[in-house]
N, C-alpha and C positions, 0 to 999 in steps of 0.2 A: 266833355270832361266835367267831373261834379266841381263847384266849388269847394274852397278849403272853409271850412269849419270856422277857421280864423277871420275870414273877411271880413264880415260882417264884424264882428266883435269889436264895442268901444274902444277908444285909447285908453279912455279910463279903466275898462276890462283888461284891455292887456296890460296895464302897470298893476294890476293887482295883482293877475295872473305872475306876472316877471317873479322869478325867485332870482335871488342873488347866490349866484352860481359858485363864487366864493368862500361864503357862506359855510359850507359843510367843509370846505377842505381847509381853511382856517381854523376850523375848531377840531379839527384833527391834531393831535398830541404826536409826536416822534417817537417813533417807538426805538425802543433801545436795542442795538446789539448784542447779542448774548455774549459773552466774555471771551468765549473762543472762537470765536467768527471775525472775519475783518471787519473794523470797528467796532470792535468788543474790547473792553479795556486792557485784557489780558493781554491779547494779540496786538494791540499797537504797543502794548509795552514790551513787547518783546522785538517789536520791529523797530523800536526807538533802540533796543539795547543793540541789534545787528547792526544798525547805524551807524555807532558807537565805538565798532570795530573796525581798524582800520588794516588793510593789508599792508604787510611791513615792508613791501617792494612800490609799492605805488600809495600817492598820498591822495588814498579814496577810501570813504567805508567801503564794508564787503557787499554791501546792500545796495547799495547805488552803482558797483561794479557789477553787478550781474552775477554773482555769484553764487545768491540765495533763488531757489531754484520752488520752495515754497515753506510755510510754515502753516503747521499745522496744531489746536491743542484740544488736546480731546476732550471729552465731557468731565472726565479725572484731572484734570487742568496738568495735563503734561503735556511738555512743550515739545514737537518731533521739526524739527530744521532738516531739509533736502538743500545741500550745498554741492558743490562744485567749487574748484580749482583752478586758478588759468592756466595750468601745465602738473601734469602729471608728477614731474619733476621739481614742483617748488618746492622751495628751502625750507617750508613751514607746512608742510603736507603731513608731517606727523604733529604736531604743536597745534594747528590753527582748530581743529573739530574738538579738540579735551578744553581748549578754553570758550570755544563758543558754549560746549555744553554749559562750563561752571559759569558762566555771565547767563546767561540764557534761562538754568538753574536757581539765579539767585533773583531773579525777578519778581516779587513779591504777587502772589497767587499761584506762583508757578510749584508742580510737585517734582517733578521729575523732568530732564531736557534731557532729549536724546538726538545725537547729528547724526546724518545720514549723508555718506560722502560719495556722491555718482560721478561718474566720465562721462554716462550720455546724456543728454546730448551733451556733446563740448562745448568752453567757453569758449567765444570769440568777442571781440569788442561790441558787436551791435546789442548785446544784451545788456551793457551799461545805460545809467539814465541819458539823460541830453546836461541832468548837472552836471554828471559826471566827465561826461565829453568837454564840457565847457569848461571844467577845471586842471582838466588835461588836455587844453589848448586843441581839443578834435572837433569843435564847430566852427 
């Protein structure tokens, strides 16, 4: 087997040789999220605003209950929300998608919000956060 290349070579060779490996990834700058992407300003403020909403049956945002199913905003900074319902039959199933739109709407970047209200999949409880369990005494 040949030796390595390295053997031989001084300490003092190899500390000069050493690069400080660091070095380039410290001087790397963050790059920004485009505005409609998560962690884009647009999109957290819209996910600050679903927050924000709370179901009128349970004391949880709709966002932490699992309701928000995704958001999207397009390159036209309109805001599209895929929600869901915990029952087909809630009290607020015609009210709850006209004011997420106009909250969601009024978010400053925002052009246009449109909600998109699905059954599938269904809610069930496991789609809430662990906040949310934990504020409703289920951890």
């Amino acid at each position: 087997m040949a030796p390595s290349p390295y053997e031989a070579e001084s300490d003092a060779a190899k500390l000069n040789r050493k690069k400080d490996y660091l070095e380039g990834f410290l001087a790397q700058k963050p790059t920004e999220a485009p505005a409609g992407e998560a962690g884009g300003d647009i999109y957290e403020a819209v996910v600050d605003t679903l927050k924000s909403i709370y179901d009128p049956e349970i004391p949880v945002n709709i966002y932490d209950l699992g309701l928000i199913y995704g958001v999207e905003i397009t390159p036209d900074n309109h805001a599209i929300v895929t929600m869901t319902l915990t029952t087909p039959h809630c009290p607020v199933a015609e009210s709850m998608p006209g004011e997420i739109e106009l909250q969601v709407g009024s978010v400053p970047g925002v052009g246009h919000a449109e909600v998109n209200l699905v059954w599938d999949p269904p809610w069930d409880p496991q789609k809430m956060s662990d906040e949310a369990k934990l504020e409703l005494g289920m951890l």
